[in-house]
DSSP file (Angstrom, degrees, kcal/mol; ACC not computed):
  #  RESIDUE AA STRUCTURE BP1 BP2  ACC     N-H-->O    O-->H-N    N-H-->O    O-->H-N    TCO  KAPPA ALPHA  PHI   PSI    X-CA   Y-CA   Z-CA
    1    1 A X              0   0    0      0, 0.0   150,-0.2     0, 0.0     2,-0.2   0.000 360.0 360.0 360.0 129.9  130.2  108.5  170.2
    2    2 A X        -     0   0    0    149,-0.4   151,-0.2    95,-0.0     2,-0.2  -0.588 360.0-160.0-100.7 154.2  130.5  104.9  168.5
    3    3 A X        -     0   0    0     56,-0.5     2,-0.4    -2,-0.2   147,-0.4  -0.990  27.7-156.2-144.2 157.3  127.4  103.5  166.9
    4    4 A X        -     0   0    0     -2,-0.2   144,-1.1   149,-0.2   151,-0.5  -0.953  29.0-171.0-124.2 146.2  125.6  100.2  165.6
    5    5 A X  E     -A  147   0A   0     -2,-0.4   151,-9.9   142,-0.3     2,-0.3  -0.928   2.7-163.5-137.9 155.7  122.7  100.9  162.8
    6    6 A X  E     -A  145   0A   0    140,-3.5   139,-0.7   139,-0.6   151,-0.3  -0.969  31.3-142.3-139.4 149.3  120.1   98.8  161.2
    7    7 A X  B     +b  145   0A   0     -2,-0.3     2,-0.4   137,-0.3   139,-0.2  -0.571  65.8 123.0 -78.1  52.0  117.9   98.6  158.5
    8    8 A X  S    S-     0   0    0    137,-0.8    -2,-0.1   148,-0.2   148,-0.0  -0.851  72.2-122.5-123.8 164.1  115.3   97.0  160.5
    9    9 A X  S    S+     0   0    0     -2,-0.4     2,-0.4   137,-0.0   137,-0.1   0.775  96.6   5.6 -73.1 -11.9  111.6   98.2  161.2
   10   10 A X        -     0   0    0     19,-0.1     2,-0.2   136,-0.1    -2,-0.1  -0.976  66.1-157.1-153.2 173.8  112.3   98.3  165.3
   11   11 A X        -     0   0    0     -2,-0.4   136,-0.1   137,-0.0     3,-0.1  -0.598  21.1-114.9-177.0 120.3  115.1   97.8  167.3
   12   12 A X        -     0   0    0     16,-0.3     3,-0.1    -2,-0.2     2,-0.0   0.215  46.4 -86.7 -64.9 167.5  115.5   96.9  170.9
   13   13 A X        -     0   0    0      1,-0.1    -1,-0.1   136,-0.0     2,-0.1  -0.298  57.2 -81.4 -11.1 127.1  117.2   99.6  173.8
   14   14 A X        -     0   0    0     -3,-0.1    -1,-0.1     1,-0.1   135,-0.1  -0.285  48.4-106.1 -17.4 111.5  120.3   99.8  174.2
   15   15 A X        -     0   0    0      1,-0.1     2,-0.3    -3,-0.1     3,-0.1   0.186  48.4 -84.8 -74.7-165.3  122.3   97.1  176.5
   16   16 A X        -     0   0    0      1,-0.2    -1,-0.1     0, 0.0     0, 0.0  -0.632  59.2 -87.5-111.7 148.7  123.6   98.1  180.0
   17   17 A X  S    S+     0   0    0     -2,-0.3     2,-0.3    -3,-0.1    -1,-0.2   0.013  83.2  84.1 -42.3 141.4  127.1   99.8  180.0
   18   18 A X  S    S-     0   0    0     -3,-0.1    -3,-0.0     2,-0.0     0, 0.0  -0.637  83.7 -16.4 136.7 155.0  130.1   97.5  180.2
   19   19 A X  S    S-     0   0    0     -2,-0.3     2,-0.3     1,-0.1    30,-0.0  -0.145  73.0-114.6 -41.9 133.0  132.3   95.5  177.8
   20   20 A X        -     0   0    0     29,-0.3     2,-0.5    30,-0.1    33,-0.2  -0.599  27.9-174.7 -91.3 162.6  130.7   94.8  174.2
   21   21 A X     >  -     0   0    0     -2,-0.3     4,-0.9     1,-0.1     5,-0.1  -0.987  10.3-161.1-132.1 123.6  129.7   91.7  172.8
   22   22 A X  H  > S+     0   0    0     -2,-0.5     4,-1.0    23,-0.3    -1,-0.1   0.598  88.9  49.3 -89.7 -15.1  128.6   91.5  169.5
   23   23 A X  H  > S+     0   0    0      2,-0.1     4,-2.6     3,-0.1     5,-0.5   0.634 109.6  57.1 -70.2 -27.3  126.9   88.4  169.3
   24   24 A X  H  > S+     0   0    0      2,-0.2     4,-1.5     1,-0.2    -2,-0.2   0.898 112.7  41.3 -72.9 -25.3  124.9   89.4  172.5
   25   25 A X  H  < S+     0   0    0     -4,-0.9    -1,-0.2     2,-0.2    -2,-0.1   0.877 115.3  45.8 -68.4 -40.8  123.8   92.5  170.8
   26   26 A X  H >X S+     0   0    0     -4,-1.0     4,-1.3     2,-0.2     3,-0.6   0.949 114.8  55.2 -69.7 -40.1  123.0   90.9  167.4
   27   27 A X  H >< S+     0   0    0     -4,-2.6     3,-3.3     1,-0.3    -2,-0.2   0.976 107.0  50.1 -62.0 -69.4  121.0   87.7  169.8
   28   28 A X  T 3< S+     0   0    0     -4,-1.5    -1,-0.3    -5,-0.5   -16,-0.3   0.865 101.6  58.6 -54.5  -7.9  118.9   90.1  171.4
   29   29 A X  T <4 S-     0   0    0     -3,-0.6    -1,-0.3    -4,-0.1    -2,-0.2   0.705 102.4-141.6 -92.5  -5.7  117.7   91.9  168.0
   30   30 A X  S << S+     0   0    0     -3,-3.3    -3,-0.1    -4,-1.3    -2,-0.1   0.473  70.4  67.8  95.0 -12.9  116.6   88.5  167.2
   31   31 A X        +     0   0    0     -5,-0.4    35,-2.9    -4,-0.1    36,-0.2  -0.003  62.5  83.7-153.3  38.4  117.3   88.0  163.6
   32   32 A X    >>  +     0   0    0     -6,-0.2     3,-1.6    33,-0.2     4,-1.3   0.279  44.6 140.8-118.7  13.1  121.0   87.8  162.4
   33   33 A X  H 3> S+     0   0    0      1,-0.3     4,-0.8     2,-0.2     5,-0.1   0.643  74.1  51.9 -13.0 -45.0  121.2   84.1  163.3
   34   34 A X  H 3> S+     0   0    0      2,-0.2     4,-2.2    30,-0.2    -1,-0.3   0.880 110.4  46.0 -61.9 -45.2  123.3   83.7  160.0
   35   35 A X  H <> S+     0   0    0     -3,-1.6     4,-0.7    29,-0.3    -2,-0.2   0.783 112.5  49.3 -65.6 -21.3  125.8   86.5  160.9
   36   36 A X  H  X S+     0   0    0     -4,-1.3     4,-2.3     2,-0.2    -1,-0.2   0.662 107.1  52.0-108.2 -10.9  126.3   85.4  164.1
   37   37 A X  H  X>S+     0   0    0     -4,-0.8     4,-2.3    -5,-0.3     5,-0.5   0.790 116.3  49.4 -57.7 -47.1  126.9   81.5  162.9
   38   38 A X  H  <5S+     0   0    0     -4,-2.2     4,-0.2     1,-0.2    -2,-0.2   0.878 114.0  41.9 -64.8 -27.5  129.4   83.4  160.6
   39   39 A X  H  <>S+     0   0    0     -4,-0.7     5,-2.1     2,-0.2     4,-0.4   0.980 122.4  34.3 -80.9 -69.7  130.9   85.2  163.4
   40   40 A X  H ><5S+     0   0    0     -4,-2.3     3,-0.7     2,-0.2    -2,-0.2   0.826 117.1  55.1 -73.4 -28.6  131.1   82.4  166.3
   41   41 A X  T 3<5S+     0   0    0     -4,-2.3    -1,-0.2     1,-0.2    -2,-0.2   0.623 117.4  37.0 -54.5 -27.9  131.9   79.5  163.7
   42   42 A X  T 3 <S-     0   0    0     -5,-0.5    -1,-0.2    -4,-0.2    -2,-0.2   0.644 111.7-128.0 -92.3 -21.5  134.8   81.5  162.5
   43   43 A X  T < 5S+     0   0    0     -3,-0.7    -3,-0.2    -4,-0.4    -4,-0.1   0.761  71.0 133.1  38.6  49.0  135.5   82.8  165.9
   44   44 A X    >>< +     0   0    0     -5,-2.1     4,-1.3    -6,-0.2     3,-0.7   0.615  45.3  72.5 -25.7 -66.8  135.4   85.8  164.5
   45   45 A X  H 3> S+     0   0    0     -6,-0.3     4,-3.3     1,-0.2   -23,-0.3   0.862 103.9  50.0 -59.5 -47.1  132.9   87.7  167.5
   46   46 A X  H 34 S+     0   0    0      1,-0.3    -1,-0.2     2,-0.2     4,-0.2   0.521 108.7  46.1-108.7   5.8  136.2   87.6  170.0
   47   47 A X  H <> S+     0   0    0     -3,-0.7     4,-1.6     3,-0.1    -1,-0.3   0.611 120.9  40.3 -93.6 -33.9  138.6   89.1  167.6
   48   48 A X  H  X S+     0   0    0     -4,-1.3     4,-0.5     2,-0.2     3,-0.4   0.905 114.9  53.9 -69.8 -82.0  135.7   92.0  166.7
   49   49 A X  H  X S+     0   0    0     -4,-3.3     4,-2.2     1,-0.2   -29,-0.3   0.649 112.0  42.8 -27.3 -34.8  134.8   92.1  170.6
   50   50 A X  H  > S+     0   0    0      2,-0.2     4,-1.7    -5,-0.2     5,-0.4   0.965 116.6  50.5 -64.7 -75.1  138.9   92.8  171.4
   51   51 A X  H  < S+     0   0    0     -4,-1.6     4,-0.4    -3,-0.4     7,-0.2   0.618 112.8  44.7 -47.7 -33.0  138.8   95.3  168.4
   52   52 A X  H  < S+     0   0    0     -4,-0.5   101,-0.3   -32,-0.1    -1,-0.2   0.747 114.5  43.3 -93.8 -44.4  135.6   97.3  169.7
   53   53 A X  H  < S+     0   0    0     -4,-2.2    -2,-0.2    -5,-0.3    -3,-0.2   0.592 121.4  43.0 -94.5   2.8  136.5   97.7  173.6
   54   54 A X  S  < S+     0   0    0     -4,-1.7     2,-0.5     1,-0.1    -3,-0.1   0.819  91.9 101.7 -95.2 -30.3  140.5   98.8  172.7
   55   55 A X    >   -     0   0    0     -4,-0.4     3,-1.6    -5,-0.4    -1,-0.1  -0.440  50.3-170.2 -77.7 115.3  139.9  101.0  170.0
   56   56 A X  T 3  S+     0   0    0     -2,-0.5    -1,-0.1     1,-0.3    -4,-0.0   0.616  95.8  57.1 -85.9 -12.2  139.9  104.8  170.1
   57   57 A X  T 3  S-     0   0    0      1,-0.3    40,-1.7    38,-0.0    -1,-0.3   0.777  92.3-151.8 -11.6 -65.2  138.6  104.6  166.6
   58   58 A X    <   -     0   0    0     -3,-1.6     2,-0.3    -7,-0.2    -1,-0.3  -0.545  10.7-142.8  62.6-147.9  135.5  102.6  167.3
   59   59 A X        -     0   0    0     37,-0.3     2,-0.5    36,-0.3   -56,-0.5  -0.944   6.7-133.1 163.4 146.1  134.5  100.5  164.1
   60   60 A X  E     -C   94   0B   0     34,-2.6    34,-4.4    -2,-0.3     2,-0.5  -0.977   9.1-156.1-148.3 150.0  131.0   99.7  162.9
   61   61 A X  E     -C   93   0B   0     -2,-0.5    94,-3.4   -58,-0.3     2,-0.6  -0.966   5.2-155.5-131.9 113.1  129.4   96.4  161.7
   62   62 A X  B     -d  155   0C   0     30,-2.4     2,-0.5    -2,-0.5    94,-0.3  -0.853  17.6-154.7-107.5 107.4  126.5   96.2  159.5
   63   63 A X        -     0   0    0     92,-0.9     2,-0.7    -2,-0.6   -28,-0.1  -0.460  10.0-131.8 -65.4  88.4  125.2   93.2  160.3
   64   64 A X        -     0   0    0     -2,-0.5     5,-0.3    92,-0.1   -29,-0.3  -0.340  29.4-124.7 -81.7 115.4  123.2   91.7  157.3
   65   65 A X     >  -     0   0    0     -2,-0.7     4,-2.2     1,-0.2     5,-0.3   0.181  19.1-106.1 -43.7 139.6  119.6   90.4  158.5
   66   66 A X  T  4 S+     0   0    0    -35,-2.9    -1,-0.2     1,-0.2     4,-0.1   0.667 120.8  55.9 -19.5 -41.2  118.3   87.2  158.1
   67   67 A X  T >> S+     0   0    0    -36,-0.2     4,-3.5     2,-0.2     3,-1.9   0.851 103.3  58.0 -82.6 -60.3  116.0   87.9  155.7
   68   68 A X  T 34 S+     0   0    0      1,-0.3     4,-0.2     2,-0.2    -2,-0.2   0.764 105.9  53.5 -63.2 -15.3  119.1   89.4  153.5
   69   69 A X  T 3< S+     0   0    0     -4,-2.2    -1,-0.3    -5,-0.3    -2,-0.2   0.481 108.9  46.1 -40.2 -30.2  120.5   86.1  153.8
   70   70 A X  T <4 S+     0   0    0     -3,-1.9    -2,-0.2    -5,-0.3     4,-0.1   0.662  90.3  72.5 -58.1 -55.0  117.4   84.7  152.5
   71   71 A X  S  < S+     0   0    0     -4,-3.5     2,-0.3     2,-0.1    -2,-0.1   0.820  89.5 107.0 -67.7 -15.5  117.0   87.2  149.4
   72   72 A X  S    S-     0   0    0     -4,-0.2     5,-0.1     1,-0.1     3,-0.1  -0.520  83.8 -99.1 -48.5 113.1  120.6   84.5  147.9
   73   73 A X    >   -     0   0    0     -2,-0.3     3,-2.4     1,-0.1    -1,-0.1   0.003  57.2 -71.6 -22.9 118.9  120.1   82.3  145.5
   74   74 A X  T 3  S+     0   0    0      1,-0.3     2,-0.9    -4,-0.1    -1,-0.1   0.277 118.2   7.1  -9.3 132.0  119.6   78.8  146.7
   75   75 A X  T >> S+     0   0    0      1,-0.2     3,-2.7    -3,-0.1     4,-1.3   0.042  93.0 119.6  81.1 -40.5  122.7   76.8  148.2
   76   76 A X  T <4 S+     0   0    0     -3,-2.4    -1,-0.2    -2,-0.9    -2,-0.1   0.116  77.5  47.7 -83.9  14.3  125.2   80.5  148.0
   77   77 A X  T >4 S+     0   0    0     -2,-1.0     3,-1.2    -5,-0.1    -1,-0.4   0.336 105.9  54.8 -98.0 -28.3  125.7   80.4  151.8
   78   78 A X  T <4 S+     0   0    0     -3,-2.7    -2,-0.3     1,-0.2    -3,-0.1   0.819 107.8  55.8 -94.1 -10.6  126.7   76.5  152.0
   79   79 A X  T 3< S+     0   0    0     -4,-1.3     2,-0.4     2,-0.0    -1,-0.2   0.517  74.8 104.1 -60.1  -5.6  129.6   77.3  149.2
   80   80 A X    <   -     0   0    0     -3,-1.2     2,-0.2     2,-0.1     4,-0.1  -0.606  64.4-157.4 -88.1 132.3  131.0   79.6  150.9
   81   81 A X    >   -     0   0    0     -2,-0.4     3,-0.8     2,-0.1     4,-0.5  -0.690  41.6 -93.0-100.2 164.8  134.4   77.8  152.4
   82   82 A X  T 3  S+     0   0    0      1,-0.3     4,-0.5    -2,-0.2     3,-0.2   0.545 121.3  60.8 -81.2   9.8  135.6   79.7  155.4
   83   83 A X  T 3  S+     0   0    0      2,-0.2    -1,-0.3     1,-0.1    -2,-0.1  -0.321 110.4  51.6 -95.4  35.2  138.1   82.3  154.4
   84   84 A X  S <  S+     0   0    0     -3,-0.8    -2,-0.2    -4,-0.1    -1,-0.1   0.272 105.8  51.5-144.0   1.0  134.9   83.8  152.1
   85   85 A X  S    S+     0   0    0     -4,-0.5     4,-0.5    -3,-0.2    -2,-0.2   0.339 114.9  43.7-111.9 -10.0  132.7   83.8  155.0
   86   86 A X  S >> S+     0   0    0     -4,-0.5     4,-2.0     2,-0.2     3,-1.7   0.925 110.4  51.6 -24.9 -89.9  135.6   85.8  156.7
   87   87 A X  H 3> S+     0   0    0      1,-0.2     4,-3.5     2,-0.2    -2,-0.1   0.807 109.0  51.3 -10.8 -61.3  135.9   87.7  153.6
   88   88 A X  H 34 S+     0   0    0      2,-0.2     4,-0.3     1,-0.2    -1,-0.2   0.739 113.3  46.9 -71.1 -34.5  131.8   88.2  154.2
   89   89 A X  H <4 S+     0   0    0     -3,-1.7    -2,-0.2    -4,-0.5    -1,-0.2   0.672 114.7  44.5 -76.6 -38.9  132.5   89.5  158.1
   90   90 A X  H >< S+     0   0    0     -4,-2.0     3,-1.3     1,-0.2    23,-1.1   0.948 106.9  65.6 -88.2 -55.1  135.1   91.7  157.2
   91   91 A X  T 3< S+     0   0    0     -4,-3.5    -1,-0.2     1,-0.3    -2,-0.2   0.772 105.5  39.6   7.4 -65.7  133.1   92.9  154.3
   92   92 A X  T 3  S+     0   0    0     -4,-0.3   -30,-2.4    -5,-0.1    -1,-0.3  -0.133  95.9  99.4-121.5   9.6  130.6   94.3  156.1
   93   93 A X  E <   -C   61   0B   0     -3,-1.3    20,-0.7   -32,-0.4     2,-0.4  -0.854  55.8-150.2  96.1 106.2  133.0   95.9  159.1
   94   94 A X  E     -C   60   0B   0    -34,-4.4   -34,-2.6    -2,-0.3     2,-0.9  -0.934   9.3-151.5 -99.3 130.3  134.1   99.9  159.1
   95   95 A X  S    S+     0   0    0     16,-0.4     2,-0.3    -2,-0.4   -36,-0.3  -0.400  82.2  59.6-114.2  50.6  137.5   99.8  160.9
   96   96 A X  S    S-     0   0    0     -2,-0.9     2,-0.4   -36,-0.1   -37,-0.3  -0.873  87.9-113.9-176.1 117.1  136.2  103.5  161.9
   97   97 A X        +     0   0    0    -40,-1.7     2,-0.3    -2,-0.3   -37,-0.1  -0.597  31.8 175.4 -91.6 154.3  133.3  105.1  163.6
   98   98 A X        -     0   0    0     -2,-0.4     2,-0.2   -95,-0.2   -95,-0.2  -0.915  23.6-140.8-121.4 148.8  130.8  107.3  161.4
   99   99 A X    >>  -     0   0    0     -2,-0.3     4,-2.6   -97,-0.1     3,-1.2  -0.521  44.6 -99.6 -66.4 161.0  127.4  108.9  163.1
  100  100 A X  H 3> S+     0   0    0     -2,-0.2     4,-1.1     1,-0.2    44,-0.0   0.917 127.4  54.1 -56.5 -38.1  124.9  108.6  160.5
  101  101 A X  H 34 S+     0   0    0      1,-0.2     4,-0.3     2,-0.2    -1,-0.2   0.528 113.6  46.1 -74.0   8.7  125.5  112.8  159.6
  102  102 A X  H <> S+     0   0    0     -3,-1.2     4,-0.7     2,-0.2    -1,-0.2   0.478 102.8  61.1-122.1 -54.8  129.4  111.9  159.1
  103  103 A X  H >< S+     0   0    0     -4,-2.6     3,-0.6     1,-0.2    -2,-0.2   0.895 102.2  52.4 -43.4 -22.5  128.4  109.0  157.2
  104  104 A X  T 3< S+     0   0    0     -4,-1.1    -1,-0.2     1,-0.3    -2,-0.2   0.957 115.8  39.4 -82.9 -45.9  126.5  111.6  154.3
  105  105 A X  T 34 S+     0   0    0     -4,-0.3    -1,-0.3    -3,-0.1    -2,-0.2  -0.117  86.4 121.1-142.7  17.2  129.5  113.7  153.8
  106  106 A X  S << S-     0   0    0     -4,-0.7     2,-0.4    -3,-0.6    20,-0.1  -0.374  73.1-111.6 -80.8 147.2  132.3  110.6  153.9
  107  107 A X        -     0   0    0      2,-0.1     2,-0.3    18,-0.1    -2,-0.1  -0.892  55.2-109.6-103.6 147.9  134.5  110.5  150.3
  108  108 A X  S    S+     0   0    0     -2,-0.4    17,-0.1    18,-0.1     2,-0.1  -0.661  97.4  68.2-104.1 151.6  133.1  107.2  149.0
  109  109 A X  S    S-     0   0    0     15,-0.3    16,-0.2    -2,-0.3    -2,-0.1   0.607  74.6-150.8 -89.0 139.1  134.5  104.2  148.7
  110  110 A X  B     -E  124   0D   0     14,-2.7    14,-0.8     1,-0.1     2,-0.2  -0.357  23.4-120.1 -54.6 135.4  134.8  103.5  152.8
  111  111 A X        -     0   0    0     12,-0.2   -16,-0.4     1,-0.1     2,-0.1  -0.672  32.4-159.3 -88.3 155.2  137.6  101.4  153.2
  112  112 A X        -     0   0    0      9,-0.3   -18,-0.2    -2,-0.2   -21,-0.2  -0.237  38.4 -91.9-117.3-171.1  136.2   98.2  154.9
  113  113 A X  S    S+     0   0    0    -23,-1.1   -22,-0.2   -20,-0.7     4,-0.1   0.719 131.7  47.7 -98.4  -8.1  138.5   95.7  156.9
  114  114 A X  S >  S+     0   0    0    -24,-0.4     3,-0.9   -21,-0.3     6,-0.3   0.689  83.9 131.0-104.1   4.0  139.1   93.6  153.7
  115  115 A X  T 3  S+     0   0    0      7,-0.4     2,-6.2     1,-0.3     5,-0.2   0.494  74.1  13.6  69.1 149.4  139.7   96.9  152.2
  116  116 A X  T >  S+     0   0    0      5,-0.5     3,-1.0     3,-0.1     2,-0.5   0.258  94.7 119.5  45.2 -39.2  142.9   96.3  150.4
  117  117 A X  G X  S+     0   0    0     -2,-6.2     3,-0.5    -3,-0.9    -4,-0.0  -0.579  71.5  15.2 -56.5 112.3  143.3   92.5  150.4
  118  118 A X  G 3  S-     0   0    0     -2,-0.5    -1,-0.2     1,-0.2     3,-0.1   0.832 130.5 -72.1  66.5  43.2  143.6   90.0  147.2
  119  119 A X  G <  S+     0   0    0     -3,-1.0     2,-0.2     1,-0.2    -1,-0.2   0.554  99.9 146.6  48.5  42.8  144.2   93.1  145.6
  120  120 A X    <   -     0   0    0     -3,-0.5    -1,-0.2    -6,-0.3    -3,-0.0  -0.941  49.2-148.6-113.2 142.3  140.7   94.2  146.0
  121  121 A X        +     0   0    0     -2,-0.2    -5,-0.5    -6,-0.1    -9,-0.3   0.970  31.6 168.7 -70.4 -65.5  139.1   97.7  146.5
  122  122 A X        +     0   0    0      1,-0.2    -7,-0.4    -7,-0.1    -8,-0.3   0.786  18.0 147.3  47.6  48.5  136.0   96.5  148.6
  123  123 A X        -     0   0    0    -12,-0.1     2,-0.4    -9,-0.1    -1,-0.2  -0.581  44.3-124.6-111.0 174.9  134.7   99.6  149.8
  124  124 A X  B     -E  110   0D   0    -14,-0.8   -14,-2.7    -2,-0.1   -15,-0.3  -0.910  15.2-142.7-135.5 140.8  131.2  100.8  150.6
  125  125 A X  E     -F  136   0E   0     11,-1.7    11,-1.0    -2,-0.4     2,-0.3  -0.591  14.9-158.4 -87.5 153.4  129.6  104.0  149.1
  126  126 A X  E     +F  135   0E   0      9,-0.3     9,-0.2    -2,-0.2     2,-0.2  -0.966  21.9 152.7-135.0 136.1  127.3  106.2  151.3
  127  127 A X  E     +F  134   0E   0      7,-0.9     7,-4.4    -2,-0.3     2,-0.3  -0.893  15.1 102.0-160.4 166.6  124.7  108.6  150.0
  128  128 A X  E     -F  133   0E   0      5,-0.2     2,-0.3    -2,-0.2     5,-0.2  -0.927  54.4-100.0 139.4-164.7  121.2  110.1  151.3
  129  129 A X  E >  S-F  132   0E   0      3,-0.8     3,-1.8    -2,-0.3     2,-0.5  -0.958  73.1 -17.3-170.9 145.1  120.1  113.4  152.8
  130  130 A X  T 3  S-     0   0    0      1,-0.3   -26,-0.1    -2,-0.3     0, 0.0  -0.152 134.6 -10.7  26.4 -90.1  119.2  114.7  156.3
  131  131 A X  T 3  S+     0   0    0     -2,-0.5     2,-0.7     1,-0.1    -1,-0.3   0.779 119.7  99.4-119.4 -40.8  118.7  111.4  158.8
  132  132 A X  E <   +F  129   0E   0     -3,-1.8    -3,-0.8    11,-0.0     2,-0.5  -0.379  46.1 169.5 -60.3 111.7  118.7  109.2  155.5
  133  133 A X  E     -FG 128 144E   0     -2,-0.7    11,-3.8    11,-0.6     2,-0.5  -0.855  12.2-168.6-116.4 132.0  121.7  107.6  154.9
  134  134 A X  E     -FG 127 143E   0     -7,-4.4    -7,-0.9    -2,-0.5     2,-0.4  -0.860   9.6-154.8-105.3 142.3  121.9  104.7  151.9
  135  135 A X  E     -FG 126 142E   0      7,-2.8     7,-2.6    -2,-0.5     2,-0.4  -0.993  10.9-164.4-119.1 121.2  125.2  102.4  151.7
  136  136 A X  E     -FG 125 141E   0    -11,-1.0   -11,-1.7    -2,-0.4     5,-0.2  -0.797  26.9-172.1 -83.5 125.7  126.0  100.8  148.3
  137  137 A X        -     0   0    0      3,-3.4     2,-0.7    -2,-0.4     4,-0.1   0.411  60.3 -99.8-123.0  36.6  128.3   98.2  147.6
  138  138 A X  S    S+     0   0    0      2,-0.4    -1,-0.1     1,-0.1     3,-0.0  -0.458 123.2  40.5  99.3 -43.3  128.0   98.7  143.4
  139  139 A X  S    S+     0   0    0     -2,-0.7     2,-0.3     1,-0.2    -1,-0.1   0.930 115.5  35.7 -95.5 -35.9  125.4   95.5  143.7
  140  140 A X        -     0   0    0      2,-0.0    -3,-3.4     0, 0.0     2,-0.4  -0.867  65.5-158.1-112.0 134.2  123.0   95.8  147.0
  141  141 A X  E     -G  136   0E   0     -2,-0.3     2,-0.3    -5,-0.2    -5,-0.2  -0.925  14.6-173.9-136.9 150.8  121.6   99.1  148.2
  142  142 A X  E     -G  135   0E   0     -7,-2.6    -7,-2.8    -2,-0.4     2,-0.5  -0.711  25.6-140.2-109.0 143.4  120.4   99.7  151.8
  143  143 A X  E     -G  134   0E   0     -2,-0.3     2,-0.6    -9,-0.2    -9,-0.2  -0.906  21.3-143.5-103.2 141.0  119.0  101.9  153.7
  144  144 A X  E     +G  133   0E   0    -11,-3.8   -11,-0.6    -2,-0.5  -137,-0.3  -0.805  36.4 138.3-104.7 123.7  120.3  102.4  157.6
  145  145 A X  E     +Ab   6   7A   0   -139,-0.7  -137,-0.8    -2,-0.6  -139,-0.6  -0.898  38.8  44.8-138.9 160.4  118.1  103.1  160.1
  146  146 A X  E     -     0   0A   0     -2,-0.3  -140,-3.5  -139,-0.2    10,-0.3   0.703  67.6-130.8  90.3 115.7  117.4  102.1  163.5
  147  147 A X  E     -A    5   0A   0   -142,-0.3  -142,-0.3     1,-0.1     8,-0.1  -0.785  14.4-168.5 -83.2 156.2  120.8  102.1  165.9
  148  148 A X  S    S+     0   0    0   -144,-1.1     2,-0.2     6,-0.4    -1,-0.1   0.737  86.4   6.2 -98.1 -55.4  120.8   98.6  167.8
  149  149 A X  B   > +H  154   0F   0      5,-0.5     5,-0.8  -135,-0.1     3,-0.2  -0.869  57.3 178.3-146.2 135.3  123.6  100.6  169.5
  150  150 A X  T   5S+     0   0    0   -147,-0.4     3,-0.1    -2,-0.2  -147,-0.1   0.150  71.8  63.0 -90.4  15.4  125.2  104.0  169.7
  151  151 A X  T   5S+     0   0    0   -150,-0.2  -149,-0.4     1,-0.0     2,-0.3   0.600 105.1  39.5-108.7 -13.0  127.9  104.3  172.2
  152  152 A X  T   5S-     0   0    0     -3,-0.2     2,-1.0  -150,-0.1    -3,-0.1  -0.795  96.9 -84.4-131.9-161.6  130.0  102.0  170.7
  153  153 A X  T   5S+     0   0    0     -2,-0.3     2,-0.3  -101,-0.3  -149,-0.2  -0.575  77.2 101.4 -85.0  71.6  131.2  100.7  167.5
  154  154 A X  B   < +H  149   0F   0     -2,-1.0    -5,-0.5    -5,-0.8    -6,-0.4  -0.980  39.0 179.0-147.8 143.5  128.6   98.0  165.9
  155  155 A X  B     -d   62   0C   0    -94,-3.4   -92,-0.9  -151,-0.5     2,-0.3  -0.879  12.1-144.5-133.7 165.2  125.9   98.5  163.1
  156  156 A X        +     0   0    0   -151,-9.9     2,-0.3   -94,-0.3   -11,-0.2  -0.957  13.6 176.8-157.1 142.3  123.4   96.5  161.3
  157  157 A X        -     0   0    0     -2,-0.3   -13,-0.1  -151,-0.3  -151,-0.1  -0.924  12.1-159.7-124.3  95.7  122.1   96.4  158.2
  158  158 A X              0   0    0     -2,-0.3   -15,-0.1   -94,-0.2   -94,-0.1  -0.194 360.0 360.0 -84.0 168.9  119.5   94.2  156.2
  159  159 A X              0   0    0    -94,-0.2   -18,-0.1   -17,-0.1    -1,-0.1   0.221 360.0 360.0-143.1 360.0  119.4   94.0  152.5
């Protein structure tokens, strides 16, 4: 089993069987408009998409909502040059699938996909109890709920 999770208060059905696409998933939940600018403006979405229907892994992507895009200080998305809104994709990316009860019992920090790069750690802590699961990254913590979807590898998260 592969999964995609959110922190959001609903979250549509599952799409119909069949290659994934992660911008189609993130469009129909209606509210990552920013991740998914980052994604297809980076072209980004068809290197993930590749990576999600080959991989006997899976991979999860927590997907930060609109609204956690919002909760930034003025102006701190249009500074970002595009190798740091990369950076921000990759971030946010499990090169690994967890169910949420895998997630509780994981030794923290998760390597990420930038994970190692510019000789930074840039892993993501997980903590919580039964069906709650929290993710840290030492500044924001979330809680993940709601799968968008759970057979393959994409998550989302708001902040």
């Amino acid at each position: 089993m592969r999964g995609l999770y959110a922190a959001t208060p609903s979250a549509p059905a599952p799409g119909p069987a069949g290659p994934i696409n992660i911008t189609a998933i993130l469009e129909d939940a209606s509210q990552f408009t920013t991740f998914i600018r980052f994604l297809t403006e980076n072209e980004i979405s068809n290197q993930i998409n590749n990576q999600i229907n080959t991989s006997t892994d899976g991979m999860i992507v927590f997907a930060p909502t609109d609204n956690a895009f919002a909760n930034l200080p003025a102006g701190t998305l249009n500074k970002l040059t595009d190798r740091q809104q990369i950076q921000l994709i990759q971030y946010h990316i499990l090169p690994k699938y967890y169910d949420l009860t895998s997630l509780l019992t994981v030794s923290n920090p998760v390597r990420t996909l930038l994970s190692g790069q510019d000789d930074g750690v840039y892993g993501l802590n997980f903590t919580g109890q039964a069906t709650q699961v929290n993710v840290s990254t030492g500044i924001v913590d979330t809680l993940i709920n709601n799968p968008l979807r759970q057979k393959k590898a994409i998550g989302c998260l708001s902040g």
